[in-house]
N, C-alpha and C positions, 0 to 999 in steps of 0.2 A: 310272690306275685302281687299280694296287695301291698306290699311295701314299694315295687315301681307304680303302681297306680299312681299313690298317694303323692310319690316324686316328680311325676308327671304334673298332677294339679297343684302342687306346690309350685311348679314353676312355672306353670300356666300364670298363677295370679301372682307370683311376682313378676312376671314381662308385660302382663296385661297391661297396668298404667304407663308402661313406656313404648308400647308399641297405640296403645290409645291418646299420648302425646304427638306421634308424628304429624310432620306441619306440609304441605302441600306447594310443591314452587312455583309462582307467578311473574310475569311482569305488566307491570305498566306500561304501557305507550303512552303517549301524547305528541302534539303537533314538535316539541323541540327535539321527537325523534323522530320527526319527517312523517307524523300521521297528516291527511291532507286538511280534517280538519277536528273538534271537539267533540261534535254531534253525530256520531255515528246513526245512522239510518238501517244500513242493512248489511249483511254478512255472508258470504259464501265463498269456499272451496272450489277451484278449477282443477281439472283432471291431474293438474302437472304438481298439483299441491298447492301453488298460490295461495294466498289469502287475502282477498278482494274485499275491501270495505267503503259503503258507500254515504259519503258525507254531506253536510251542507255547504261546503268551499271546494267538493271533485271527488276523486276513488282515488284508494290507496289500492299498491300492492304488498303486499308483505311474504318475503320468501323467506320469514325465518329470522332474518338479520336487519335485513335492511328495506324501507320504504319506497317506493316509487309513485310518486301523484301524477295522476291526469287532470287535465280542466279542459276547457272549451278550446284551447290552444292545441290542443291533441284531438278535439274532434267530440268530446263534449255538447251533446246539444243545450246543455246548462248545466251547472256546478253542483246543484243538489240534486241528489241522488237519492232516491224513495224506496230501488225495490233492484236486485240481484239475483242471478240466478246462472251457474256453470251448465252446461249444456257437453253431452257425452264425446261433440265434435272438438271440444277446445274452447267454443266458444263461453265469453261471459256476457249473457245480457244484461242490463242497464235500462232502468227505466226514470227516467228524472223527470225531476218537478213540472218539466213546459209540456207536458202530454206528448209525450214522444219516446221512441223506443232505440236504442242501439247496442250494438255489440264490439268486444274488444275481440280479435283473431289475430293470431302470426303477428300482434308488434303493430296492429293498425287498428284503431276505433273506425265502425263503420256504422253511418249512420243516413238518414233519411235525405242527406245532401247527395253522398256518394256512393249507394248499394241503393239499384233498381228496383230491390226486393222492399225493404225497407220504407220505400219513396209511394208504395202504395199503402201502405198502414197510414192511417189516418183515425186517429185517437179524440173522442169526445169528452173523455176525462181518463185519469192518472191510472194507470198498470196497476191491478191490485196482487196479483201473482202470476208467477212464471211456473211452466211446468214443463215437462218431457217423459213420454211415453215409454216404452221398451222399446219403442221400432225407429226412435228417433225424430218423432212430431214433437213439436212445439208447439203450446197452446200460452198464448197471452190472454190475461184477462182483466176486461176493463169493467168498469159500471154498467154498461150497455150491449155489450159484445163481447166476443169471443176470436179471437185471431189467429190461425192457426196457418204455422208452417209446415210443409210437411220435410220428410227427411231431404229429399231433392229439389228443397227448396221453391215450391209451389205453394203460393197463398191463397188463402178461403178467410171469408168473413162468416161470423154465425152471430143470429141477433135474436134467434130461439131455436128450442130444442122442445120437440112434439106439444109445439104452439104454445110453450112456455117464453115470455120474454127472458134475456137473460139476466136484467135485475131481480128477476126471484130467482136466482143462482147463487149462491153462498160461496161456494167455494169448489175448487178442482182439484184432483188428484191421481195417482197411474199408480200403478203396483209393478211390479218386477215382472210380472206375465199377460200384463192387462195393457188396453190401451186408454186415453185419458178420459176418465168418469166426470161426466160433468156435475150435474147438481148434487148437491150433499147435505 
């Protein structure tokens, strides 16, 4: 008996430094593999698996293999892109540099030119976070306000919460059974 012990821990610290060797696999992207552009801004995951990354020259998508860029040619309201966020619908919001907000859905960017909904958000400065509820709201948050879609697509503006302005609002968040907590 204490001679398998002892075999046991013998062979423990001889595999120890070769399993404490293993090396982890990576790759590099960059723009000569169709990333859109150097300066990555922000990052997130769509339902389908995508990997949407959002740059100072557009959004990439990354499915693993290979790149796809959007710019203002695709419905971009501007190439630098600040802030991301996948939404349970499919949708990927996008919130870029010119104070304005849009979304990618089914193969179509849709923005404040072309979606009704959209066309009434009116932004006083840059998207700080994007969030989503359990029940499917959407809450955008800006410096001054709070922008909320709901799941069938109904908008509300909020500029305080029990007569708090929303610039002393830090930050937003939802839980898996909650719906979105505003100040933090």
């Amino acid at each position: 008996m204490i001679r398998s012990i002892l075999a046991c821990i013998s062979l423990m610290l001889v595999l120890s430094p070769v399993l404490a060797q293993e090396e982890y696999s990576y790759e590099h992207y960059d723009i000569a593999d169709g990333l859109a552009g150097s300066t990555v801004y922000c990052i997130t995951q769509d339902r389908d698996g995508f990997i949407w990354m959002g740059t100072e020259t557009g959004v990439s998508r990354f499915d693993g293999t290979h790149f796809r860029s959007f710019t203002t040619k695709d419905g971009l309201p501007d190439v630098e892109v600040l802030e991301m966020f996948g939404d349970s619908k499919g949708r990927v919001w996008m919130a870029p540099f010119r104070k304005s907000v849009c979304y990618y859905y089914k193969g179509k960017i849709y923005n404040q030119d072309n979606d009704s909904l959209l066309s009434r958000i009116h932004l006083h400065s840059n998207v700080e976070h994007f969030v989503e509820d359990a029940h499917g709201n959407i809450a955008i948050q800006e410096g001054t306000a709070i922008h909320m879609i709901s799941r069938n697509d109904r908008y509300h503006k909020i500029e305080s919460i029990h007569g708090m302005p929303i610039s002393a609002c830090h930050s937003m968040s939802s839980g898996a059974d909650a719906a979105i907590s505003w100040c933090r």
